[in-house]
N, C-alpha and C positions, 0 to 999 in steps of 0.2 A: 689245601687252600690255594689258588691262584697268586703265582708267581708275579710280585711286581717288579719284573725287571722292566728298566730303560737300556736304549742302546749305550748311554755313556756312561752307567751304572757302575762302578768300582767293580765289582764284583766281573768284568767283562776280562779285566786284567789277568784276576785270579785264573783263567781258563787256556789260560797259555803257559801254564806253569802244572798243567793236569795231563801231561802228554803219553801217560799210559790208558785215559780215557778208551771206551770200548762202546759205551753208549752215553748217549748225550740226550736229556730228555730236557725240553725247553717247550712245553707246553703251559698255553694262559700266559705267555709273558708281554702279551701287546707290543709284540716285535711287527716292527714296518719294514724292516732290513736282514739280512744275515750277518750276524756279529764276527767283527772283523777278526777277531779271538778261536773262531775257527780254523783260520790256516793251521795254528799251531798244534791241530791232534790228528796225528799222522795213524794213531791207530785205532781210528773215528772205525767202527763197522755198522755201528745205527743212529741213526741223527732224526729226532721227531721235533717236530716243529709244527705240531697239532693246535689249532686254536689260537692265531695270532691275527697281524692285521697286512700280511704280506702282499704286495699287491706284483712286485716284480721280482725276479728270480736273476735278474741280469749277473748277479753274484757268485751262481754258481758254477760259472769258468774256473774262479779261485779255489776250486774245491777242486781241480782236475790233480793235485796233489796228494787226497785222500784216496790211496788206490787202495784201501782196504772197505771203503762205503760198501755195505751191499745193502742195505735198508735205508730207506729216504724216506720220512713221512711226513706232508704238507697239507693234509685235510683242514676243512674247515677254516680257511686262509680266504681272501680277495682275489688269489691271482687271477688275471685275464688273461695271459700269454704263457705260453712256455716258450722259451729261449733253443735257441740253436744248441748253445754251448751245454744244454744237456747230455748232450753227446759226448760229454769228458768224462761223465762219470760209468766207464766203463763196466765196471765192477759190480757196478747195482743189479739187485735179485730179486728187491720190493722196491716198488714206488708207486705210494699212495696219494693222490691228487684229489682227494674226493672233495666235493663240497667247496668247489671253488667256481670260477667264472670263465673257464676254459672256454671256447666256440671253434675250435680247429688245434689240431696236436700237428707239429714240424715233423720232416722228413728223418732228420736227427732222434728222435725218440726211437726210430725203430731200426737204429746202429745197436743199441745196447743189450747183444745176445746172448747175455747171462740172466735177461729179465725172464723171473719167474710168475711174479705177482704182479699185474698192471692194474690198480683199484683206482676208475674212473668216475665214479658214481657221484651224481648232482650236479653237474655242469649242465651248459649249455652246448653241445657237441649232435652235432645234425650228420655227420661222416666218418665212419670208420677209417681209414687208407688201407689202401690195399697191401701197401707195405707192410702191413702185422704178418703177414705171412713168414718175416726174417727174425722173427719173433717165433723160433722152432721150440726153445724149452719152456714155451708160455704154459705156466696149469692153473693158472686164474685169471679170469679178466671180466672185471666187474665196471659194468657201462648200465645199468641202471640209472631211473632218472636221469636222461640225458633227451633227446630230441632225434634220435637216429631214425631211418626209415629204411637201411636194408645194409643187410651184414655183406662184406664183401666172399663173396667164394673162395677167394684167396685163407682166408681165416679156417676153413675145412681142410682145405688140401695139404697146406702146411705148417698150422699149429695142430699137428696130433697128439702132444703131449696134453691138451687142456683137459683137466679136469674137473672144474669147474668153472661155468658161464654164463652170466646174472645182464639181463638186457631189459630184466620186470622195467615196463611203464616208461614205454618209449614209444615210437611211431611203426613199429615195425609191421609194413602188411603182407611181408611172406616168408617163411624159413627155408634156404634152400636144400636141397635135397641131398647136399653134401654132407651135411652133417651126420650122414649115416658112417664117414671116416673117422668120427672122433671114437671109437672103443674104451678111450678111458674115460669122455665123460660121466661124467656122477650124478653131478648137479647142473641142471638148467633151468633157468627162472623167466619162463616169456610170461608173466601176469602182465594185466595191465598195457597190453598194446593194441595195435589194430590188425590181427590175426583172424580170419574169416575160417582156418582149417589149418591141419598139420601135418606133414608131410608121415607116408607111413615109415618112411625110412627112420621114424626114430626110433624102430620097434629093433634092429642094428644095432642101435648102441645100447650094450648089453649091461653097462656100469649105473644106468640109468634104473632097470628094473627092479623094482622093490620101490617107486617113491621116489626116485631121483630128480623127477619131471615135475617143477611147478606152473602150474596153469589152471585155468577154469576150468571148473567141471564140464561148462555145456561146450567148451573150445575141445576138452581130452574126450569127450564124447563123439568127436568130427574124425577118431580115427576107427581105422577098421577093429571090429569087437576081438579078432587075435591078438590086435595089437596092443591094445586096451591089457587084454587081459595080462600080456608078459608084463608090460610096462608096471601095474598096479600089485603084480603079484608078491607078497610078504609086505604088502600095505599095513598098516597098525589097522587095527578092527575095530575101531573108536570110533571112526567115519567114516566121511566121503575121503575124497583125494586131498592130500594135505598142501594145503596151502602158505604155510608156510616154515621155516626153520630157526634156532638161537643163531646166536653167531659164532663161531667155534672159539672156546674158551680162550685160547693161545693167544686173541687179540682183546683180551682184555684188560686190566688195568696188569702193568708189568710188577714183578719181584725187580726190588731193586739189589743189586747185589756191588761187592767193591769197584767194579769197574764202572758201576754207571753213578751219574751225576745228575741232578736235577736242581736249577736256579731253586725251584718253593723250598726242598729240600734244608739246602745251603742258606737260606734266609730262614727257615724256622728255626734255628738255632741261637739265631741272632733277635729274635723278640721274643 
């Protein structure tokens, strides 16, 4: 059931006093702020903050304390900015922003080179920077539903770790040719853009073949029929080229176990 916490909520106190804390799930709790109750969990490694009504982030300077954060997730929130001072959370390995009001990501976002997962997906964001390049152990980065119109080259040459790369239904009207550097991608999701043709170089990335590749049929017909053919090859026999995937279990609703904590939790016991 959705968490009715307020920021001045008693229960805000009790969380300064949970300093063996490990995960911190505060999702649905119509939080406008970061609760100040935070400083006190030094050994925070996941903090969701899924589904609230957050519109600034200016808070998370205060958090430059938690050197243990490696998971930050802020989907489905208001934000319009990211702050500078995101740059202190050095430590982070996911940060999920999806579903917020993003239109430009800081120069500071792409200081934090332990970032493995960067899930950008549903903003408003028209430009990659070219800076993602310092972003070498990237193996996700999900910009779907966004407004882009051309990946920077930089993103091929030096994230070779991505494994997977979801840009479905964006403005995108060419894929550069670099992309035949990524070897470990798996998955790539160009649905939904404005792609006239495909580079054959995706016939390269060898992590791809069997189905890795989502796109239109009449757009994976625009490449050449070898390429075609490696690309689709141990395809499921059910149909055409698959269109699309689940979402991979690991992110779905979590096991809660001693160390994690959840506001709805903590109040269901109490009604």
């Amino acid at each position: 059931r959705p968490c009715r916490f307020w920021p001045a909520h008693p229960e805000t106190e009790g969380l300064k006093r949970m300093v063996d804390l490990t995960e911190l799930l505060l999702q649905d709790c119509r939080l406008e702020r970061l609760p100040s109750a935070l400083l006190a969990l030094t050994n925070l490694r996941t903090l969701d903050l899924q589904h609230n009504n957050l519109r600034t982030l200016e808070e998370l300077l205060s958090l430059a304390h938690l050197r243990r954060l490696s998971c930050l997730r802020l989907a489905y929130n208001r934000v319009l900015a990211l702050p500078a001072s995101v740059g202190v959370l050095r430590g982070l390995e996911l940060l999920d922003l999806s579903n917020n009001q993003l239109q430009s990501l800081p120069p500071a976002l792409f200081t934090l080179r332990h970032l493995r997962r960067l899930l950008l997906a549903g903003n408003l964001l028209e430009v990659l920077p070219a800076e993602v390049k310092a972003l070498q152990l990237l193996t996700e980065l999900d910009l779907s539903g966004n407004r882009v119109e051309s990946l920077p080259p930089q993103l091929f040459s030096s994230c070779l770790e991505l494994h997977i790369l979801n840009v479905a239904h964006n403005s995108l009207g060419s894929l550069p040719r670099g992309i035949a550097a990524l070897s470990r991608l798996c998955r790539l999701d160009l649905r939904s853009n404005s792609l006239e043709e495909l580079p054959a170089e995706l016939g390269c990335c060898t992590g791809l073949h069997g189905g890795g590749l989502l796109v239109e049929d009449w757009l994976f017909l625009s490449l050449p029929p070898q390429v075609r053919d490696v690309l689709s090859r141990s395809c499921p026999a059910s149909g055409t080229y698959p269109e699309s995937r689940s979402r991979p279990e690991s992110d779905s609703f979590p096991y809660f176990s001693p160390t994690q904590w959840s506001f709805s939790s903590a109040l269901e016991s109490q009604i």
